[in-house]
Phi, psi and omega in degrees: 000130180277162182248141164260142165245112202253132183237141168253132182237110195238090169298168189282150186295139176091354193246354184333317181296321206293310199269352195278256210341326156303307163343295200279336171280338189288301204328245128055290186260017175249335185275353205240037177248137176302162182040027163273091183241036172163086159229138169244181183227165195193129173193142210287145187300289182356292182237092205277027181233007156226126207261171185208120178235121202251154200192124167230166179227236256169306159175212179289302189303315170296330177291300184312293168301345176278342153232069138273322180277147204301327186297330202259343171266018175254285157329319175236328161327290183271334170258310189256326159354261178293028166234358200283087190295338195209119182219126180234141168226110198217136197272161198201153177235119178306150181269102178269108162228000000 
């Protein structure tokens, strides 16, 4: 069974531009991590200071490295993290049937 992680990102008023730009440096090397098998970003039209990121892995141990690697502690760690009024995060496990 693979893990899913649905993540919420609610940036601070003014910083949007700040998580979108980590957002677009996070894709790219996060879709390239060994046991990494789907992350999008995602952000609502409505409301543009709220990002949404969908993400499956492999299993825990892949959740765990991925913010380990550096793209993810320079980018979402170090940048959009802390521009962040709200961040939820919450796991699920595929029904493989």
């Amino acid at each position: 069974m693979a893990l899913v992680l649905s993540a919420t990102w609610i940036a601070k008023p003014g910083e949007e531009q700040t998580v979108l730009e980590a957002l677009q440096n996070l894709a790219g090397p996060s879709r390239e991590e060994p046991g990494n098998l789907y992350y999008q970003a995602y952000q609502d039209p409505e409301e543009p200071g709220v990002f949404r990121i969908f993400e499956i892995y492999e299993d825990e141990d892949a959740v765990t490295a991925h913010t380990q690697y550096p793209h993810f502690v320079k980018w979402a760690a170090g940048q959009a993290i802390p521009a962040l009024e709200e961040r939820r995060r919450e796991f699920y496990q595929t029904l493989d049937f």
